[in-house]
N, CA, C, O and CB atoms as a CASP TS submission, in Angstrom:
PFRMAT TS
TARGET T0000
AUTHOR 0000-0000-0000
METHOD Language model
MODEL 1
PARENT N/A
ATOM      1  N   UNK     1     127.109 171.665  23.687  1.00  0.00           N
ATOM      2  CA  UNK     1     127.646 170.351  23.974  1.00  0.00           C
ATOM      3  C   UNK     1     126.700 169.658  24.961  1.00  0.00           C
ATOM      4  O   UNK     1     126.194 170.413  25.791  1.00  0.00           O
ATOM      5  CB  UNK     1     129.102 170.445  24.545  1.00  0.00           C
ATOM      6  N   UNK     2     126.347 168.293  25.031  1.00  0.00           N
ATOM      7  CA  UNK     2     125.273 167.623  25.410  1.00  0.00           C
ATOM      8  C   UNK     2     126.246 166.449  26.296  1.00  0.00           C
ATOM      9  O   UNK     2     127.222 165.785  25.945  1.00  0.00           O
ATOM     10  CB  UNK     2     124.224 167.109  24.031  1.00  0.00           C
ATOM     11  N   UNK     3     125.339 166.553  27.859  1.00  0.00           N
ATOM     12  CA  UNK     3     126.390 165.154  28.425  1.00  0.00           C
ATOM     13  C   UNK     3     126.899 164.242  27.895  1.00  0.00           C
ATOM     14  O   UNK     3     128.031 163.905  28.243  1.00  0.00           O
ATOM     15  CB  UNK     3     125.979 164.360  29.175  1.00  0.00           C
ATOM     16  N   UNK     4     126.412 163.759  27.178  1.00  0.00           N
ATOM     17  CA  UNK     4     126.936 162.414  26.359  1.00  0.00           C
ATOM     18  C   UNK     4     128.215 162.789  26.113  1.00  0.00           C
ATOM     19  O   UNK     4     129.128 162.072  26.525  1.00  0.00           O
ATOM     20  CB  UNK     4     126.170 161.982  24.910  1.00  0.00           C
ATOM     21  N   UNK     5     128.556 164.277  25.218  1.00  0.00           N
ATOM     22  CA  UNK     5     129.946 164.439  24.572  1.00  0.00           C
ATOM     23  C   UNK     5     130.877 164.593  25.426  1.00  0.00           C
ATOM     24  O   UNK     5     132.042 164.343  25.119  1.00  0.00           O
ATOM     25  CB  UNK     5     130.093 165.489  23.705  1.00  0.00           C
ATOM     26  N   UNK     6     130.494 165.084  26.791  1.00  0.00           N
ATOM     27  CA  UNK     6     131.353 165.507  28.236  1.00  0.00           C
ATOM     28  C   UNK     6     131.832 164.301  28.359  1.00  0.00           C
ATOM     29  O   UNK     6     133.055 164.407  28.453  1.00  0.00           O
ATOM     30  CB  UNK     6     130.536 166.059  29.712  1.00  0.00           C
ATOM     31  N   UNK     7     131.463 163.055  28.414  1.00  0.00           N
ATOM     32  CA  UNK     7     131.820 161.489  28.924  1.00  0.00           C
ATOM     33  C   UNK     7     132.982 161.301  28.340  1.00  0.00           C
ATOM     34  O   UNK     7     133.023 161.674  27.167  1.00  0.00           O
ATOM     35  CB  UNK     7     130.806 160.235  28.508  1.00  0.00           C
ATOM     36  N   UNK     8     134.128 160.752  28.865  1.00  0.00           N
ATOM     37  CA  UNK     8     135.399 160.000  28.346  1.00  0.00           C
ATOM     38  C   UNK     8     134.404 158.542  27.709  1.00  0.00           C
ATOM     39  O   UNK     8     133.259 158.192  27.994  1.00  0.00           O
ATOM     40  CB  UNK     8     136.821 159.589  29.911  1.00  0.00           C
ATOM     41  N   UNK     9     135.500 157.901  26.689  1.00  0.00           N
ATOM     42  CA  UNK     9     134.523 157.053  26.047  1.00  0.00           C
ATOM     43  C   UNK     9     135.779 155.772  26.543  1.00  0.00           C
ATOM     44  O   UNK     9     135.465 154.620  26.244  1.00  0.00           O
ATOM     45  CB  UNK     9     134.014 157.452  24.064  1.00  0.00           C
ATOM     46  N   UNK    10     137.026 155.952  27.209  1.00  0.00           N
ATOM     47  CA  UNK    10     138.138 155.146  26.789  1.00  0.00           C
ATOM     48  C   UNK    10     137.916 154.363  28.104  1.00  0.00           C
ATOM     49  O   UNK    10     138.488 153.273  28.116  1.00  0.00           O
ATOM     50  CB  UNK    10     139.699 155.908  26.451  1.00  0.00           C
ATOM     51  N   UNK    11     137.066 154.741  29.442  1.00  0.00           N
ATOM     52  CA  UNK    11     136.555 153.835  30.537  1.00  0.00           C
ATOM     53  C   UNK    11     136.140 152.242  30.513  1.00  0.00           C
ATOM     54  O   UNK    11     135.377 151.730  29.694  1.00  0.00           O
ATOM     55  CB  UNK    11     135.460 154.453  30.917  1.00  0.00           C
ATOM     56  N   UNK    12     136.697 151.688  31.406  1.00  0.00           N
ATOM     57  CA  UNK    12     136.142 150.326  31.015  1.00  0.00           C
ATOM     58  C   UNK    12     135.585 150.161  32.588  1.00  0.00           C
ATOM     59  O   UNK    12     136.326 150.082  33.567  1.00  0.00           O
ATOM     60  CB  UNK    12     137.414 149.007  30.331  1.00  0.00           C
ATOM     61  N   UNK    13     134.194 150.127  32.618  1.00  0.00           N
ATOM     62  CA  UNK    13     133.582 150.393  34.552  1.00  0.00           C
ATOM     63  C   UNK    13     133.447 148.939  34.402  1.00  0.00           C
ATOM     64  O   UNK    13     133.405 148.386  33.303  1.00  0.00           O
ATOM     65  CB  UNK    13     131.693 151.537  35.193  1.00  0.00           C
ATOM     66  N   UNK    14     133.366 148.218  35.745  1.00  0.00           N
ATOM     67  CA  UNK    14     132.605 147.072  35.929  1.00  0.00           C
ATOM     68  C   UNK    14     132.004 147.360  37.280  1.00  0.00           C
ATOM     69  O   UNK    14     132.653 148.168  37.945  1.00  0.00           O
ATOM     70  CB  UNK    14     133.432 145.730  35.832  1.00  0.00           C
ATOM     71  N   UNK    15     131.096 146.964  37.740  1.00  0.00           N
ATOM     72  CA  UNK    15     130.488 146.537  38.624  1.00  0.00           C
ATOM     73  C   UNK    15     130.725 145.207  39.450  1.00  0.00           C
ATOM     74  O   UNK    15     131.124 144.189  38.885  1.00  0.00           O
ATOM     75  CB  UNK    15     129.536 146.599  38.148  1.00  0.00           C
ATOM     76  N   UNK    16     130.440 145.257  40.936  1.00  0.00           N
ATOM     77  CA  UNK    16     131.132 143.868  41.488  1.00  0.00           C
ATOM     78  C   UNK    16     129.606 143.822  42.611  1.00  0.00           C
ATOM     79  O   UNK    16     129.502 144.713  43.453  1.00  0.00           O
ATOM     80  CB  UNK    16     133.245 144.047  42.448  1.00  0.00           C
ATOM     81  N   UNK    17     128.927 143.142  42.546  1.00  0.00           N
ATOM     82  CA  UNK    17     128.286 142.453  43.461  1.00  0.00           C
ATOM     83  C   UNK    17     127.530 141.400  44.001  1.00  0.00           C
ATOM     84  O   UNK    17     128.064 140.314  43.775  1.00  0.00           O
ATOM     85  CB  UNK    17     127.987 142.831  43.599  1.00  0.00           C
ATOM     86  N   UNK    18     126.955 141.360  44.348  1.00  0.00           N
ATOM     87  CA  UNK    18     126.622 139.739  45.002  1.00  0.00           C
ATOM     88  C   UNK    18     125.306 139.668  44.387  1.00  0.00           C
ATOM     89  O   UNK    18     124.746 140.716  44.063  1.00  0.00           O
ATOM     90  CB  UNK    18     126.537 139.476  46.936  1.00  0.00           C
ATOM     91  N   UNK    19     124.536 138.087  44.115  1.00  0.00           N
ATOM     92  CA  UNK    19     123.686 137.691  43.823  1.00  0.00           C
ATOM     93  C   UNK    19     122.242 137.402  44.223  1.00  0.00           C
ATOM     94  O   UNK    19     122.258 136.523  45.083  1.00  0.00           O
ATOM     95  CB  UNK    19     124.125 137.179  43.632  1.00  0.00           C
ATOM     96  N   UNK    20     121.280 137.708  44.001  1.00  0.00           N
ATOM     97  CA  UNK    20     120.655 136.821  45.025  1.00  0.00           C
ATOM     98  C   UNK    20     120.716 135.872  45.792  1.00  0.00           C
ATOM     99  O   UNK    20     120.018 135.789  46.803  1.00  0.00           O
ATOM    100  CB  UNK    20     120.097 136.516  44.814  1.00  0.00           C
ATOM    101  N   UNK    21     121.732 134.835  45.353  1.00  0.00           N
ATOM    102  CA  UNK    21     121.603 133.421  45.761  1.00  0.00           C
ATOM    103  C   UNK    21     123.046 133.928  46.587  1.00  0.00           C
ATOM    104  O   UNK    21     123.094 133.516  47.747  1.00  0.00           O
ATOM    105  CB  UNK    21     121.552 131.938  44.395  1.00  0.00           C
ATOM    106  N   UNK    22     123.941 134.566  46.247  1.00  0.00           N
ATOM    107  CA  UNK    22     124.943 134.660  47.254  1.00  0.00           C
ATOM    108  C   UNK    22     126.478 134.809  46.554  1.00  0.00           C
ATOM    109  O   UNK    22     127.582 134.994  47.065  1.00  0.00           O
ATOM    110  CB  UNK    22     124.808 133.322  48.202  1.00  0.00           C
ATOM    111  N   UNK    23     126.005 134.630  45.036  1.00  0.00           N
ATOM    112  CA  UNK    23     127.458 134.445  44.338  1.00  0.00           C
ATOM    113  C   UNK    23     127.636 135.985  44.316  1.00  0.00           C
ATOM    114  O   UNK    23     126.757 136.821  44.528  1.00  0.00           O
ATOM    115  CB  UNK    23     127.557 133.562  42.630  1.00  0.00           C
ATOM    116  N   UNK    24     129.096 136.227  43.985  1.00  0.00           N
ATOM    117  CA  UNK    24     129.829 137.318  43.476  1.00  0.00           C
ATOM    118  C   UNK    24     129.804 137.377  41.965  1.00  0.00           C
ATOM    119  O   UNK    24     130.274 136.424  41.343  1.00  0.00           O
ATOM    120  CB  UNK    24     131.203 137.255  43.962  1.00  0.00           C
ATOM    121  N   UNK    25     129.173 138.662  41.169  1.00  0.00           N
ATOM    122  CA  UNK    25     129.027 138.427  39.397  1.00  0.00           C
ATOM    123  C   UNK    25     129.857 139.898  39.418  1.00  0.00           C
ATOM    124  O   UNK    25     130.240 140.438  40.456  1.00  0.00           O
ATOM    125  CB  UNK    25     126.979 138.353  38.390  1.00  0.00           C
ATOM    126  N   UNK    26     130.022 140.346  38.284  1.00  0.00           N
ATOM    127  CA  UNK    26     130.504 141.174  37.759  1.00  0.00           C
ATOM    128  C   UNK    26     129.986 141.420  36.444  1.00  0.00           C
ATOM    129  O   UNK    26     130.287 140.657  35.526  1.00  0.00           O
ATOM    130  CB  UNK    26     131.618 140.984  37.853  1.00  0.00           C
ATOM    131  N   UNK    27     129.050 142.655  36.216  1.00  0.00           N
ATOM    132  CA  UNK    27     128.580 143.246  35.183  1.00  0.00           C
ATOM    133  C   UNK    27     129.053 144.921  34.575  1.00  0.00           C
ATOM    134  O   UNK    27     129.608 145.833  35.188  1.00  0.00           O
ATOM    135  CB  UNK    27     127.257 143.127  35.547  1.00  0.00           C
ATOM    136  N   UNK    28     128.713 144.873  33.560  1.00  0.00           N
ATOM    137  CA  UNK    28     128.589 146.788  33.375  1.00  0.00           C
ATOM    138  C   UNK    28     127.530 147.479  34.067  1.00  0.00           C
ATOM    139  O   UNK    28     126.623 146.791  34.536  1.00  0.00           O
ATOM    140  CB  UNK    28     128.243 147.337  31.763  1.00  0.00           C
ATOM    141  N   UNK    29     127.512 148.282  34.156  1.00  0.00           N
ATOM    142  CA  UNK    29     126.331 149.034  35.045  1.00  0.00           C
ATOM    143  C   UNK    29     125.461 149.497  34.046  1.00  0.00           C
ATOM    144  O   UNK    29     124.682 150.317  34.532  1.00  0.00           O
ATOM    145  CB  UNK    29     126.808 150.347  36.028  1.00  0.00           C
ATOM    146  N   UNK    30     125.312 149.344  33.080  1.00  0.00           N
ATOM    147  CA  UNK    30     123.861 149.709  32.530  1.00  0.00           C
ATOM    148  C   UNK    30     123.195 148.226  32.200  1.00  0.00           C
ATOM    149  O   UNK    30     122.205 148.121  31.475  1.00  0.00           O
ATOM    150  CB  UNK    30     123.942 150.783  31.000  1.00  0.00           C
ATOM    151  N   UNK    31     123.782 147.216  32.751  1.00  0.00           N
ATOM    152  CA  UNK    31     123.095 145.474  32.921  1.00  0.00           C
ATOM    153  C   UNK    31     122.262 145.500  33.870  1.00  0.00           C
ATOM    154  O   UNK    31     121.222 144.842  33.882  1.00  0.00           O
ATOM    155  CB  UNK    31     124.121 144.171  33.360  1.00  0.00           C
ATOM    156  N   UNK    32     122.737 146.466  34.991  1.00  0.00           N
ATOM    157  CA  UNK    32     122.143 146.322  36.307  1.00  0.00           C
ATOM    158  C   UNK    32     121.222 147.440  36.436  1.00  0.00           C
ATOM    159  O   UNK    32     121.523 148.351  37.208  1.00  0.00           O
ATOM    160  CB  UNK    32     123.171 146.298  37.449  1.00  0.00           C
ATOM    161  N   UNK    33     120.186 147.482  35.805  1.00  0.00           N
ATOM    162  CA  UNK    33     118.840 148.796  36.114  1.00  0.00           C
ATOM    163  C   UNK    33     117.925 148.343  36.600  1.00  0.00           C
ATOM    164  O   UNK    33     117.190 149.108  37.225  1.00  0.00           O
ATOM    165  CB  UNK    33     118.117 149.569  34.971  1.00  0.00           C
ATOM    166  N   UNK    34     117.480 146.466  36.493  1.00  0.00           N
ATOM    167  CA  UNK    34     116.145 146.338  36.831  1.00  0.00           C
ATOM    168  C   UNK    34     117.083 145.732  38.664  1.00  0.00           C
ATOM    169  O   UNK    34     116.456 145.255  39.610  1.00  0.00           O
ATOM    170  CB  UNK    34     114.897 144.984  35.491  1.00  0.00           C
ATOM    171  N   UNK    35     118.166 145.900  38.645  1.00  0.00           N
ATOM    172  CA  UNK    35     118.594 145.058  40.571  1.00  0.00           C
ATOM    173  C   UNK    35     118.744 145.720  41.370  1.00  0.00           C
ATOM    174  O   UNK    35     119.258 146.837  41.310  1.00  0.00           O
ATOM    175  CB  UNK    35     119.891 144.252  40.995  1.00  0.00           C
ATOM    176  N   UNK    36     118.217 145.029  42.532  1.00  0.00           N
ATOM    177  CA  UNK    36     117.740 146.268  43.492  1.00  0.00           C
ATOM    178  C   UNK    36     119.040 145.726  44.669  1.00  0.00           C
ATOM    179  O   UNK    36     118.876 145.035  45.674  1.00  0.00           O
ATOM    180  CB  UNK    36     115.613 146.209  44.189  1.00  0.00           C
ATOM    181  N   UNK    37     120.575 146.423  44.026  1.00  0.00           N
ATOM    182  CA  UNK    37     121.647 146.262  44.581  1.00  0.00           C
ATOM    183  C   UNK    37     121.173 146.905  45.876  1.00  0.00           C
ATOM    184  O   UNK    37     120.956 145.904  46.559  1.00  0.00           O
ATOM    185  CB  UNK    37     122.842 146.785  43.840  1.00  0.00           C
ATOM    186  N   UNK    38     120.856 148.032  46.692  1.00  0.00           N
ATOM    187  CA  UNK    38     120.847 148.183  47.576  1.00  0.00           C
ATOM    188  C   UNK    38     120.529 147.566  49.009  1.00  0.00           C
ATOM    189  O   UNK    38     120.915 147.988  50.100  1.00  0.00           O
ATOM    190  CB  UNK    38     120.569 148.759  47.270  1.00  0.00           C
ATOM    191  N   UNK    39     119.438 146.063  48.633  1.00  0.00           N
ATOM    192  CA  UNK    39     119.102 145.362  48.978  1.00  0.00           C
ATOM    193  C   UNK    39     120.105 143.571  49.268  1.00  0.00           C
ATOM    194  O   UNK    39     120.025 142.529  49.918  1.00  0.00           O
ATOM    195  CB  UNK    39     118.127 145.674  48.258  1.00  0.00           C
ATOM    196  N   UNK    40     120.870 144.191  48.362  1.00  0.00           N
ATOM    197  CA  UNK    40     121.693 142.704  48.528  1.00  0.00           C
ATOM    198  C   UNK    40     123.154 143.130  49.871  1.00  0.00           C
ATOM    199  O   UNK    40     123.600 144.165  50.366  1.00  0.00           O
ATOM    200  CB  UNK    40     122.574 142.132  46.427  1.00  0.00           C
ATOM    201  N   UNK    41     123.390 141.933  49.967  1.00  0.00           N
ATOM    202  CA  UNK    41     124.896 141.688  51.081  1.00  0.00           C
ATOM    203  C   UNK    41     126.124 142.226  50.168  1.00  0.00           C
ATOM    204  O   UNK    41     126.461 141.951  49.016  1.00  0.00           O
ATOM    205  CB  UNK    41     125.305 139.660  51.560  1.00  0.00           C
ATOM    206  N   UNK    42     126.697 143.168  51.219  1.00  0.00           N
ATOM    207  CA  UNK    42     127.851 143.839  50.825  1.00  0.00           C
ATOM    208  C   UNK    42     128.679 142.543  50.677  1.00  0.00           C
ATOM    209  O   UNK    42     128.427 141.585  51.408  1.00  0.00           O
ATOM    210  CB  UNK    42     128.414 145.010  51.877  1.00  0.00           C
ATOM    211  N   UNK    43     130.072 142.462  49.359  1.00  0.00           N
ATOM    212  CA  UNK    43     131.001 141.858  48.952  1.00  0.00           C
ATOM    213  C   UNK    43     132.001 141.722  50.284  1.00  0.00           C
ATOM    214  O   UNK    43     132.527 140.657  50.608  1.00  0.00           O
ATOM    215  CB  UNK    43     131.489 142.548  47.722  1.00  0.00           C
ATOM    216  N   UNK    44     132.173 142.989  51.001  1.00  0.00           N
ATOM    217  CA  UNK    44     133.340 142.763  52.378  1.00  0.00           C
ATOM    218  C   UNK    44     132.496 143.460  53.193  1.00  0.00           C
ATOM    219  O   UNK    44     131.673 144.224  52.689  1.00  0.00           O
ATOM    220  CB  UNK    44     135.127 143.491  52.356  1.00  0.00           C
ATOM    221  N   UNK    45     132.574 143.311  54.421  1.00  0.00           N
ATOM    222  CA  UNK    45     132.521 143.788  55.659  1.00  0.00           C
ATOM    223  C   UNK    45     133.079 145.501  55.552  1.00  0.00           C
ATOM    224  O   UNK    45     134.266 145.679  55.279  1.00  0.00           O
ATOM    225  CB  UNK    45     133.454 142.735  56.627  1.00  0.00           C
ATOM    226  N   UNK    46     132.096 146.809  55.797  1.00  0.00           N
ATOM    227  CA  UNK    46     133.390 147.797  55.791  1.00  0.00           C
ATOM    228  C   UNK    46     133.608 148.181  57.309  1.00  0.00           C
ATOM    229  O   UNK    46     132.782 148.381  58.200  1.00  0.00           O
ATOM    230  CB  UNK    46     133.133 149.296  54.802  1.00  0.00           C
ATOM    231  N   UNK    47     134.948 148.219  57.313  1.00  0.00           N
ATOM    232  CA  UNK    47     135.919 148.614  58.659  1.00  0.00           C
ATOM    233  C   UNK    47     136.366 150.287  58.451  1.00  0.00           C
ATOM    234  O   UNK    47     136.577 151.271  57.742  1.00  0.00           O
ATOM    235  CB  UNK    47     137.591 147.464  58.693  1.00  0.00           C
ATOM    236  N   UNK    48     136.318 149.845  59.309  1.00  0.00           N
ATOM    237  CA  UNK    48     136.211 151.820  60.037  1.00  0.00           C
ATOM    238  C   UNK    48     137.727 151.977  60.633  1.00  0.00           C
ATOM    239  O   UNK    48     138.219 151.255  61.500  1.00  0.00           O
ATOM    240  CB  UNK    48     134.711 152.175  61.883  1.00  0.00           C
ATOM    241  N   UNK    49     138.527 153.374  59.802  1.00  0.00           N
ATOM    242  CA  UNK    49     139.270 153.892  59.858  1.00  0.00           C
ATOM    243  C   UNK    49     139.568 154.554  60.561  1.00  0.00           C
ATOM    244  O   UNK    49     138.905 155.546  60.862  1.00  0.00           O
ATOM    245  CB  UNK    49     139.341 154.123  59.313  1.00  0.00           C
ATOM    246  N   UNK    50     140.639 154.253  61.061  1.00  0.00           N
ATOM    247  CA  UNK    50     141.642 154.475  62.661  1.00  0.00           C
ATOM    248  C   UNK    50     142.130 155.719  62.703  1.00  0.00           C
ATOM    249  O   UNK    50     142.786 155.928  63.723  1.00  0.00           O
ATOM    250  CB  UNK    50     143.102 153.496  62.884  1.00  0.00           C
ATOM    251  N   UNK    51     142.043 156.676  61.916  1.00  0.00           N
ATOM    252  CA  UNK    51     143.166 157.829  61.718  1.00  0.00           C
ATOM    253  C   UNK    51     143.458 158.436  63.006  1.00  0.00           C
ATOM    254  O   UNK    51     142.927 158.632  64.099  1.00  0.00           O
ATOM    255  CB  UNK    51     142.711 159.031  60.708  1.00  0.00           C
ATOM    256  N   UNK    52     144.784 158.689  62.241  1.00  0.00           N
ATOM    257  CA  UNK    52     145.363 159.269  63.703  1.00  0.00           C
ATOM    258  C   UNK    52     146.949 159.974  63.124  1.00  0.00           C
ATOM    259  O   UNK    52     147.882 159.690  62.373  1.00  0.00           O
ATOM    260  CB  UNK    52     145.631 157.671  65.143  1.00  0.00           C
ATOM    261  N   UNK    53     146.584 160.842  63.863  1.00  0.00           N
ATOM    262  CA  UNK    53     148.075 161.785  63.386  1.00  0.00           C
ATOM    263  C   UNK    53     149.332 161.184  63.388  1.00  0.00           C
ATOM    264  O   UNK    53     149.542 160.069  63.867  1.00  0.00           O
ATOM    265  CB  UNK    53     148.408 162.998  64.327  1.00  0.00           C
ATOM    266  N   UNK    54     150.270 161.972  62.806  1.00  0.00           N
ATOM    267  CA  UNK    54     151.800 161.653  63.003  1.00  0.00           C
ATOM    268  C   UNK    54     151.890 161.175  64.660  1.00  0.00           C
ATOM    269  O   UNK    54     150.894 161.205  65.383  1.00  0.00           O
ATOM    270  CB  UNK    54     152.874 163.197  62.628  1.00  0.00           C
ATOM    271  N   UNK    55     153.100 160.778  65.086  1.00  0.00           N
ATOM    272  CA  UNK    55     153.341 160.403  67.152  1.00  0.00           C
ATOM    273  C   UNK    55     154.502 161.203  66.837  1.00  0.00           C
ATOM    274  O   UNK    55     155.315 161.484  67.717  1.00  0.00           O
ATOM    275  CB  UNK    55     153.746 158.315  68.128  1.00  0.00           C
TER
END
């Protein structure tokens, strides 16, 4: 058996990120091979989690 057959086929992924210019797009992820997402502005701010036990 070859990865391909391991894959669920019934997934519907999208991708969410920002543009060069600044817009928010939404693609499939095999649209996005030549973008160098790592380089662009995160969609939200991430906030850092408070945890904390039961009181």
């Amino acid at each position: 058996m070859n990865e391909q057959e391991c894959l669920p086929t019934d997934i519907d992924v999208r991708v969410h990120y920002r543009s060069a210019a600044g817009r928010t797009l939404v693609h499939e992820p095999g649209l996005l091979r030549d973008i160098p997402l790592e380089e662009r502005a995160p969609l939200s701010e991430p906030h850092a989690y408070r945890g904390g036990g039961p009181s």
